[in-house]
C-alpha positions as a LaTeX table, in Angstrom:
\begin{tabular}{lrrr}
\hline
Residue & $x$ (\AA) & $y$ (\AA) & $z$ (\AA) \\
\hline
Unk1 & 125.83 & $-7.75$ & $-55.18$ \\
Unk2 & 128.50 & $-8.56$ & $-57.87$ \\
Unk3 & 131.09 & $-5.89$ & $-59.33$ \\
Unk4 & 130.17 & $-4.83$ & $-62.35$ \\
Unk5 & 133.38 & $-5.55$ & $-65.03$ \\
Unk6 & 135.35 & $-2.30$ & $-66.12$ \\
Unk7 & 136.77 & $-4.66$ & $-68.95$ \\
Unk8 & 135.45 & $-7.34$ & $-71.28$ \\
Unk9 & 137.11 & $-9.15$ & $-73.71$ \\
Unk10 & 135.93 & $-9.75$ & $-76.95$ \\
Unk11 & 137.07 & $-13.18$ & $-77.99$ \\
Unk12 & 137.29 & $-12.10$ & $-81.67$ \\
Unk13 & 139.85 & $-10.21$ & $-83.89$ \\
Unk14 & 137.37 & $-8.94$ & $-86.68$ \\
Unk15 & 137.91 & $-5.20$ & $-86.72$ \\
Unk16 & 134.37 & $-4.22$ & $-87.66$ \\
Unk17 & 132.72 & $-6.68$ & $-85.52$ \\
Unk18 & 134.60 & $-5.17$ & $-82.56$ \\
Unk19 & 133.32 & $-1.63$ & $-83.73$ \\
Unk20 & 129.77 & $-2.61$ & $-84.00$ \\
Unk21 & 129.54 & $-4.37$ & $-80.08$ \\
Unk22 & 131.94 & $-1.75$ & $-78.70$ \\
Unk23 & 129.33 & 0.93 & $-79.82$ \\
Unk24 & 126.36 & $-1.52$ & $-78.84$ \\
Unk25 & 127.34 & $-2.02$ & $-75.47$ \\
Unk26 & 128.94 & 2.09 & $-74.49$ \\
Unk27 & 125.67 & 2.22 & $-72.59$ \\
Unk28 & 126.94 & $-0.36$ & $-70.24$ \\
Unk29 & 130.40 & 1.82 & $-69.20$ \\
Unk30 & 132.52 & $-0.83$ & $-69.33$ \\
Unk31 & 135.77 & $-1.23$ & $-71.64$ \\
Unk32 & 136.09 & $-3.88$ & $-74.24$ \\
Unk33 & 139.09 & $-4.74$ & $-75.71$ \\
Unk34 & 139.69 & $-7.34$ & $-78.83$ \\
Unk35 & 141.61 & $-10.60$ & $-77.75$ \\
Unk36 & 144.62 & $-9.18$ & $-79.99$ \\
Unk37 & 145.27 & $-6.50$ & $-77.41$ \\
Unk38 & 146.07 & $-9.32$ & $-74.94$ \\
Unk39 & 148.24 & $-11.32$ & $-77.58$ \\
Unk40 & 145.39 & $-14.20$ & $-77.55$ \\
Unk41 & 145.34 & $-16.21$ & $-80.69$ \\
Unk42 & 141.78 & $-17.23$ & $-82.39$ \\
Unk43 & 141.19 & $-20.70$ & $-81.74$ \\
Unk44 & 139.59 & $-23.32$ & $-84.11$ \\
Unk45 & 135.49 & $-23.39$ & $-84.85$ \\
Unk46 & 135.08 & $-26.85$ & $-84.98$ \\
Unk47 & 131.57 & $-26.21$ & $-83.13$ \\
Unk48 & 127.94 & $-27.87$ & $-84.87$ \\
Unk49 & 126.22 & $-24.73$ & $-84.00$ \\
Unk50 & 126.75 & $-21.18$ & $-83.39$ \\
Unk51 & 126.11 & $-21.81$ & $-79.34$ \\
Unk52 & 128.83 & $-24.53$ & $-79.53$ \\
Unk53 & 131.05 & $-22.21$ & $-82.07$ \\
Unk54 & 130.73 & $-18.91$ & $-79.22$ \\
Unk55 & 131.34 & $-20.93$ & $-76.34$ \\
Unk56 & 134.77 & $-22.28$ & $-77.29$ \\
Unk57 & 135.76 & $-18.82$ & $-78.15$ \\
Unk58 & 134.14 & $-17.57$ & $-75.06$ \\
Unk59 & 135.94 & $-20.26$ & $-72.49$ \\
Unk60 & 139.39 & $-20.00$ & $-74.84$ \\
Unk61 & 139.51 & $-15.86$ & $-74.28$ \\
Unk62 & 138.94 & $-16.16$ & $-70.66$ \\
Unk63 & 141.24 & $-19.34$ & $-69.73$ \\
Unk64 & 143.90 & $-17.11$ & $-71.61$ \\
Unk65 & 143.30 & $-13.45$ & $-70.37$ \\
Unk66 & 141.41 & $-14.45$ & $-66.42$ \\
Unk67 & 138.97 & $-12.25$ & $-67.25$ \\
Unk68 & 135.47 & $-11.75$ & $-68.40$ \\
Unk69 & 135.04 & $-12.50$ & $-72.16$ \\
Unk70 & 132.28 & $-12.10$ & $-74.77$ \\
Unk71 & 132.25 & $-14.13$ & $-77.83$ \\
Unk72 & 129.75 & $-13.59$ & $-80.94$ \\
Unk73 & 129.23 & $-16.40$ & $-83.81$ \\
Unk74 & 127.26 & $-15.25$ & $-86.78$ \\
Unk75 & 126.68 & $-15.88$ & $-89.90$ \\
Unk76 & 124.29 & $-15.78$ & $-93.02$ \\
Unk77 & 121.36 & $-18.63$ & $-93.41$ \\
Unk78 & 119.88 & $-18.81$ & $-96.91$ \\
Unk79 & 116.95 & $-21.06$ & $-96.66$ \\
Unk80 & 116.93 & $-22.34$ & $-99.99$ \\
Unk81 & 120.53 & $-23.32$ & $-99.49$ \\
Unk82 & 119.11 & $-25.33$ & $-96.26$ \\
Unk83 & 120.92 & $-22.40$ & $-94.24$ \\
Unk84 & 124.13 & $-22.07$ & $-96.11$ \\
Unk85 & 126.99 & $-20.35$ & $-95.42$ \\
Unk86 & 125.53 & $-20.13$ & $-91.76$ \\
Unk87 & 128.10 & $-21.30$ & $-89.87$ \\
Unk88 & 131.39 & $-21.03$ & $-92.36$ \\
Unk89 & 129.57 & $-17.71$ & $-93.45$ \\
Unk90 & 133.68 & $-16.05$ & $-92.60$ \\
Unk91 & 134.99 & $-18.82$ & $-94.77$ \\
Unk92 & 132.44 & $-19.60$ & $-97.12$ \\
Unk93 & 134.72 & $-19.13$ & $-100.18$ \\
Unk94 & 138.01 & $-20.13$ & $-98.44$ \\
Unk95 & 139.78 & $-19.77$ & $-95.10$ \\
Unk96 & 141.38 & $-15.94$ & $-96.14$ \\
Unk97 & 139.23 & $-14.91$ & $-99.05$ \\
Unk98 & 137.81 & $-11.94$ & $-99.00$ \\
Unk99 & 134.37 & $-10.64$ & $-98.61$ \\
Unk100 & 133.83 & $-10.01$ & $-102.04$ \\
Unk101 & 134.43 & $-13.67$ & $-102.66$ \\
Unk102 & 132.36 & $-14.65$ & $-100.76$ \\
Unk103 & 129.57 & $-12.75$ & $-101.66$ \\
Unk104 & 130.82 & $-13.90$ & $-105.31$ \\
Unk105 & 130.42 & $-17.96$ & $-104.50$ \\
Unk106 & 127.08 & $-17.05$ & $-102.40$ \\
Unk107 & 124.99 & $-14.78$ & $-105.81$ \\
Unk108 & 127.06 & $-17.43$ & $-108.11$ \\
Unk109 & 125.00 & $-20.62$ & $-106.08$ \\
Unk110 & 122.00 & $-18.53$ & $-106.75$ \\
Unk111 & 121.91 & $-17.35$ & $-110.08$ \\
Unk112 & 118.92 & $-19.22$ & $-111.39$ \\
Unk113 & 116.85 & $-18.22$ & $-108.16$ \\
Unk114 & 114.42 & $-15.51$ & $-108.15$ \\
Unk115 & 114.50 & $-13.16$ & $-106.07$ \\
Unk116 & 111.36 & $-13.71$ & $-104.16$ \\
Unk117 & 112.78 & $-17.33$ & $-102.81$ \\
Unk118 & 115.93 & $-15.99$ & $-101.51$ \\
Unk119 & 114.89 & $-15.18$ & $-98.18$ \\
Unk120 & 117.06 & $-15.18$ & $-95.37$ \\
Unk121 & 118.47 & $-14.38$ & $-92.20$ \\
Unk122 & 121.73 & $-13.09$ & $-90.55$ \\
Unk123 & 122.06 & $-14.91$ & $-87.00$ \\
Unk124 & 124.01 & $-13.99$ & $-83.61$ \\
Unk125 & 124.94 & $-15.41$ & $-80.77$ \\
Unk126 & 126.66 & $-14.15$ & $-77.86$ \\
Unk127 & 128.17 & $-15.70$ & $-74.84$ \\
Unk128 & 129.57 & $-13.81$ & $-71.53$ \\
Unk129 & 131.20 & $-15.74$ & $-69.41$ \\
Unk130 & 132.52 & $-14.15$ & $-65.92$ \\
Unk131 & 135.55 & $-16.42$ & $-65.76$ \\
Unk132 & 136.89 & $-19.43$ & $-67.49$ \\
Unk133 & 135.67 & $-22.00$ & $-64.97$ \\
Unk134 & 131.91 & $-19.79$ & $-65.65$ \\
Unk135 & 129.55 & $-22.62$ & $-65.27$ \\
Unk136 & 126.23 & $-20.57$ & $-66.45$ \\
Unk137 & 127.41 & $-18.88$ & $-69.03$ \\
Unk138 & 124.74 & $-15.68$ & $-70.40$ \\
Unk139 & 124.01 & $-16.71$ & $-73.90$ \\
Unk140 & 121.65 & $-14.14$ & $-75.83$ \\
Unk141 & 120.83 & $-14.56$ & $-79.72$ \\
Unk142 & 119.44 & $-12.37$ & $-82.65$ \\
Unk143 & 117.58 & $-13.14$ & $-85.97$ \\
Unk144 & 117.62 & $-10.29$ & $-88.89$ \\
Unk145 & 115.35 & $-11.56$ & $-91.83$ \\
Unk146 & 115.46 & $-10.43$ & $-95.49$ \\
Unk147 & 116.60 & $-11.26$ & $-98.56$ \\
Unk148 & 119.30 & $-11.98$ & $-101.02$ \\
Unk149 & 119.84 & $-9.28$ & $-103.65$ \\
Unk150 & 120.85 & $-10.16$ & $-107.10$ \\
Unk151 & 123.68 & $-7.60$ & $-107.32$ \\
Unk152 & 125.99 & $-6.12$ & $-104.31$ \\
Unk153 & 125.60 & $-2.88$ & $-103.32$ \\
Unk154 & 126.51 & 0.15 & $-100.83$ \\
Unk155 & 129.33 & 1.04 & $-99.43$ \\
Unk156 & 128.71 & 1.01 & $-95.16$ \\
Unk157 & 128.87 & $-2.23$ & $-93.10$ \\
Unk158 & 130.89 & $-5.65$ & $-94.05$ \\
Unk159 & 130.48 & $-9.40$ & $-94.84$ \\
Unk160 & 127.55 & $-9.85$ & $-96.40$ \\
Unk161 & 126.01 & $-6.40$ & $-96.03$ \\
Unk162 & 125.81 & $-5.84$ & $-99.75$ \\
Unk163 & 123.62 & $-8.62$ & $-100.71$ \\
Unk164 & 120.95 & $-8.63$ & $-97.71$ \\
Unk165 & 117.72 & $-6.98$ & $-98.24$ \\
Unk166 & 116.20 & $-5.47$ & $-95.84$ \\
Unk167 & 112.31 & $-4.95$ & $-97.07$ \\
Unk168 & 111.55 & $-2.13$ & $-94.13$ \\
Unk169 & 114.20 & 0.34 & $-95.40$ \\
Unk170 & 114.21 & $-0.81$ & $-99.26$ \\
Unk171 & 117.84 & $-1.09$ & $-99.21$ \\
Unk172 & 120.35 & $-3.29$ & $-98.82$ \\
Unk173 & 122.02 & $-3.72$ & $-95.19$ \\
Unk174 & 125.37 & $-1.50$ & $-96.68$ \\
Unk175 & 123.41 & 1.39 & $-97.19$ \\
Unk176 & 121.96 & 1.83 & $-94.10$ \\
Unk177 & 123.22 & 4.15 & $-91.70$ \\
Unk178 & 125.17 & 2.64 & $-88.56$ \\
Unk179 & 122.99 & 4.04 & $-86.22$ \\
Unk180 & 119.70 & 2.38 & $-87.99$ \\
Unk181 & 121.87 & $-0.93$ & $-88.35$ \\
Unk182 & 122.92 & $-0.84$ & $-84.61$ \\
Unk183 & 119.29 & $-0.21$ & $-83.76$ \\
Unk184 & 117.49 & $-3.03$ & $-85.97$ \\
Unk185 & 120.53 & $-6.15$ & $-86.70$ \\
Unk186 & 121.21 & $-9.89$ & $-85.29$ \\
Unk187 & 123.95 & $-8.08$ & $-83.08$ \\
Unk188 & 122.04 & $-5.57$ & $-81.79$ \\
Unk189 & 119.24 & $-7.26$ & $-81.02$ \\
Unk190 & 121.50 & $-10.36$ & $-79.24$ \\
Unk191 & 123.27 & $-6.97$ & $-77.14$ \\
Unk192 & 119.91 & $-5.43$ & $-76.25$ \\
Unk193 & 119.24 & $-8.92$ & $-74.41$ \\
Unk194 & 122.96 & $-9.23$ & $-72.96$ \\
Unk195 & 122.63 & $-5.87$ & $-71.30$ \\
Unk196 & 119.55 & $-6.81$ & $-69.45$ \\
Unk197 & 120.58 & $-9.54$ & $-68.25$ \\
Unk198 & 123.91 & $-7.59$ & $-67.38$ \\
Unk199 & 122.03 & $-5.16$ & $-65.33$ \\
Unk200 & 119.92 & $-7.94$ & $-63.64$ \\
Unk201 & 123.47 & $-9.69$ & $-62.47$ \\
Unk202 & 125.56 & $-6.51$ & $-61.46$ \\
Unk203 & 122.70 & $-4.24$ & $-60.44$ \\
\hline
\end{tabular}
């Protein structure tokens, strides 16, 4: 049987994004600490996909900190926009612009489009690897489909919360509650498969 890890580290410095997997994964009992508490600097996405994108952060965190790391790359697909931002979803307006720019650029590239071809999808996928040299890395992913809005709204979540439909709750993602988001999202659906397969390697 292996030991179970009493800390992970998330190869990521996004503030919310560490909120959102730290509260996905309490079930687990394990600690998980951003890659800033351990002085590690982001590295460079110069991945195709988001597999190749969570992988270098992944194998980066854990040559750096020698121990077990976690890694999420997400993003935004709009299908008209033949799944733009997708993967420069963070950086989709420019390296440090905010997240009301992007969400500016993204409605802006849409304008003429009506609202009932602007489906699309937030995507996730997460890597655990044990140790650097990790060899079979645990790779889990999430799809969340809905819809671009035509004006941001709400005031909970971050990125592109404000603009994505979500047709079950008639509301955008920002004005859903982050117990319902941490129940239906990419994430949480990419950390309800990364926990089994936790439990099935440390039980």
């Amino acid at each position: 049987m292996m030991k179970r890890p009493q800390k992970i580290v998330l190869a990521s410095n996004n503030s919310s994004k560490y909120k959102e997997l730290q509260d996905l994964l309490s079930p687990f009992n394990c600690a998980v600490y951003p890659q800033s508490t351990f002085n590690i600097e982001s590295i460079d996405e110069t991945g195709l996909t988001f597999v190749e994108n969570a992988l270098l952060k992944a194998r980066h965190a854990a040559v750096e900190s020698q121990m077990p790391t976690l890694a999420d790359d997400s993003g935004l697909c709009v299908d008209i926009l033949q799944g733009a931002p997708g993967l420069y979803s963070a950086r989709y307006a420019g390296k440090h612009a905010s997240s009301e720019s992007h969400i500016h650029k993204l409605l802006k590239s849409l304008h003429k489009v009506p609202y009932e071809k602007r489906q699309a999808h937030f995507h996730c996928t997460l890597v655990y690897l044990e140790h650097a040299q990790d060899p079979d890395p645990i790779i889990c992913q999430g799809r969340w489909a809905g819809y671009i809005s035509l004006t941001p709204t709400g005031s909970k979540g971050f990125g592109y919360d404000p603009i994505f439909f979500v047709p079950e709750y008639a509301c955008v993602a920002a004005e859903l509650s982050f117990k319902v988001k941490n129940t239906i999202s990419h994430r949480a659906q990419a950390i309800s498969q990364l926990k089994h397969l936790l439990y099935c390697l440390y039980k």
